[in-house]
C-alpha positions in Angstrom: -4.2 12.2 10.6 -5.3 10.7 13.8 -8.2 9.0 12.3 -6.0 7.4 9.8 -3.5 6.3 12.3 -6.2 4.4 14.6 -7.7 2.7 11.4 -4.3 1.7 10.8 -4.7 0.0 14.2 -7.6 -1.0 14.1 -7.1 -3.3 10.8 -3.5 -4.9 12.0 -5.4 -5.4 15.4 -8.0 -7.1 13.1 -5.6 -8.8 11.5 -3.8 -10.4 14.3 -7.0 -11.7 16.5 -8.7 -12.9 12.9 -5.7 -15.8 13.0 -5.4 -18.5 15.4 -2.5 -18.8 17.0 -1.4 -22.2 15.1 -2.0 -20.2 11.8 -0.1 -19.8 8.8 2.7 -17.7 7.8 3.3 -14.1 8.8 5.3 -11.8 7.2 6.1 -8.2 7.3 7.9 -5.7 4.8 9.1 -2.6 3.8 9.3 -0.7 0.8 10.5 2.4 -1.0 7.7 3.9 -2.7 7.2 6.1 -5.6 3.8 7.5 -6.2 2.5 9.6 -9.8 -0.4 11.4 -8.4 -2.8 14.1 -10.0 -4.4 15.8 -6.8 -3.4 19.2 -6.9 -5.8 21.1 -9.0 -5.2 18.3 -11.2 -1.4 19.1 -11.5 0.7 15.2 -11.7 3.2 15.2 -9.0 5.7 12.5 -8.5 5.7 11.5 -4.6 8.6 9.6 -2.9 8.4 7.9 0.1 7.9 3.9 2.1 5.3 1.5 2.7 4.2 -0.8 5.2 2.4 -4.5 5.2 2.0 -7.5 7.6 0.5 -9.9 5.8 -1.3 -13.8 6.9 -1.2 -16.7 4.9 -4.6 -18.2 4.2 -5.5 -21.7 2.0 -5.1 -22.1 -1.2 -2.1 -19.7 -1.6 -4.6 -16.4 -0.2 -3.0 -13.9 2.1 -4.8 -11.1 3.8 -3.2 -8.2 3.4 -2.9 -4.9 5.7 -0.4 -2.1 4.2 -0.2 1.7 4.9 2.3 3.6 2.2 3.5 7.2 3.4 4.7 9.5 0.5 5.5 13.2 -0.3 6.3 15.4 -2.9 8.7 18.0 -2.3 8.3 21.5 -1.6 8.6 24.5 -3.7 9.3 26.7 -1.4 7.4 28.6 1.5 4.0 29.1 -0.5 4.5 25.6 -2.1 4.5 22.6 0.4 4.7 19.6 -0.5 1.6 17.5 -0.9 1.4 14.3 0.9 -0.7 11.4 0.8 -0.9 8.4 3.6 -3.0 5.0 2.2 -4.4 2.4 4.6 -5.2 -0.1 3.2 -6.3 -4.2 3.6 -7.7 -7.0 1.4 -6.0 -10.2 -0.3 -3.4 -11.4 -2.5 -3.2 -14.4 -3.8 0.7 -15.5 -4.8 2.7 -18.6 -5.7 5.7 -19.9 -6.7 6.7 -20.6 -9.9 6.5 -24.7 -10.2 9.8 -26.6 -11.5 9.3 -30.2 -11.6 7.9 -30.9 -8.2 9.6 -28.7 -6.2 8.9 -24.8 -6.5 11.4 -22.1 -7.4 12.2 -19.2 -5.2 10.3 -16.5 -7.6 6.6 -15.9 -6.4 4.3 -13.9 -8.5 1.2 -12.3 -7.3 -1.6 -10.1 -8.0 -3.6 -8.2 -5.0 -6.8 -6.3 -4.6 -6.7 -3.6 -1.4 -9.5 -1.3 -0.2 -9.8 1.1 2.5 -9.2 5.0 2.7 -6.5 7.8 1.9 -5.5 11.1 3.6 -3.9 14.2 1.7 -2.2 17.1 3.3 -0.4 20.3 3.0 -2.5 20.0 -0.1 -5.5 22.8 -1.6 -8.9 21.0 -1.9 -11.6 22.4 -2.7 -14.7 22.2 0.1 -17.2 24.7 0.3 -16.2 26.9 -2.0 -12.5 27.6 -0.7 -9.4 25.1 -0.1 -8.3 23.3 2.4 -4.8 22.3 3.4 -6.5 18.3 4.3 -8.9 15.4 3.1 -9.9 11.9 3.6 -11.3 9.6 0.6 -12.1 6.4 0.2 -9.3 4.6 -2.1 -8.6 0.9 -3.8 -5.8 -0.5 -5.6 -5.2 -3.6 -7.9 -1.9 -4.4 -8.7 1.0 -7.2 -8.7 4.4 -8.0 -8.4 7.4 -10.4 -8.1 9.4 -11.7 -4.8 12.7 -13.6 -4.9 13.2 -15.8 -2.1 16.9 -15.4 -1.0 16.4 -17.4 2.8 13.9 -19.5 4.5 12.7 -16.0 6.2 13.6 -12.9 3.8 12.4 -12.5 0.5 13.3 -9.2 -2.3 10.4 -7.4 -3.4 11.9 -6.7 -6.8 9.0 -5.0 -8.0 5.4 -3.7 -7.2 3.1 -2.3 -9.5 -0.8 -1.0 -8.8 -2.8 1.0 -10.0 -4.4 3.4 -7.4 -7.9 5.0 -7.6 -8.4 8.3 -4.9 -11.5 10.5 -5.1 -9.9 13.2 -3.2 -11.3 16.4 -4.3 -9.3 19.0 -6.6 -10.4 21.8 -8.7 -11.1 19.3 -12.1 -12.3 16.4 -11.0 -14.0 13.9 -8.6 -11.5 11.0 -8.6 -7.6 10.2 -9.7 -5.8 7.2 -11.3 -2.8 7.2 -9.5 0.6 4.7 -10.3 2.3 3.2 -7.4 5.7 1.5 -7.8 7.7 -0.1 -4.9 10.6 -2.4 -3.9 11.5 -3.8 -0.8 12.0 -6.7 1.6 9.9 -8.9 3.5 10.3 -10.8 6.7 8.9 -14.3 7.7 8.3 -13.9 11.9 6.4 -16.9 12.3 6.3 -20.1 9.7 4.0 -22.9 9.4 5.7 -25.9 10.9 
């Protein structure tokens, strides 16, 4: 866990010297997120749980991304506990408004592509012939989704799709296709003038 935390760091830390301080955009959010996973021996378990993103706005309608998503499944008791995976993840997303006439609308579309590494605990992978209760992979996602723009500063996540790809190791396979879902709000600190 502590090597996921400080490349958590390490990337927003990244991601905050990479701009110049008369930059674009920069926005922040939060999100409820539900996760279908097949880790545990292969068994599909629906996670719950929240994510995490600051985001820069590049040219040309580009943001880089940085995001880290936190979710659980629940416990089934004392010998069951409940699995939980942490993603850290960064890359770009490229999103615009939908044009009317010459003005733009306050729905934004926009599709994404995020690489970088995910931890699993309090699950049973497999490593040297017995399980352990931890494991780090690498991981990617691709997905999209839709903002409404309600103020100049907050905008509604109303929906978040991606497709997740984990090669955590379980007892049938080397990798998992995993389905995120997520909605949220995001937060505008600093604006282009």
């Amino acid at each position: 866990m502590k090597t996921a935390i400080a490349t958590i760091a390490t990337i927003l830390l990244c991601l905050c010297l990479a701009v110049p301080a008369g930059a674009q955009n920069l926005n922040v959010g939060g999100q409820f997120a539900y996760q279908r996973s097949s880790t545990l021996g292969g068994q599909a378990l629906n996670l719950l749980g929240g994510r995490a993103e600051m985001a820069y706005s590049l040219p040309q309608h580009v943001w880089m991304v940085g995001e880290f998503t936190g979710t659980a499944a629940e416990a089934g008791g004392p010998t069951q506990p409940g699995e939980a995976l942490y993603t850290y993840l960064y890359g770009l997303r490229y999103e615009r408004a939908i044009p009317k006439g010459n003005k733009e609308t306050s729905i934004s579309p926009f599709i994404q592509f995020l690489g970088g590494g995910v931890y699993g605990t309090d699950g049973a992978f497999p490593k040297s012939g017995q399980l352990v209760p931890n494991a780090n992979s690498f991981a990617y996602s691709l997905g999209g989704g839709i903002e409404l723009q309600t103020s100049p500063r907050v905008a509604v996540r109303l929906i978040q799709a991606d497709y997740l790809f984990t090669q955590l190791p379980n007892q049938v396979g080397t990798h998992q296709n995993n389905l995120r879902l997520g909605v949220g709000v995001v937060y505008t600190l600093r604006k282009k003038k």
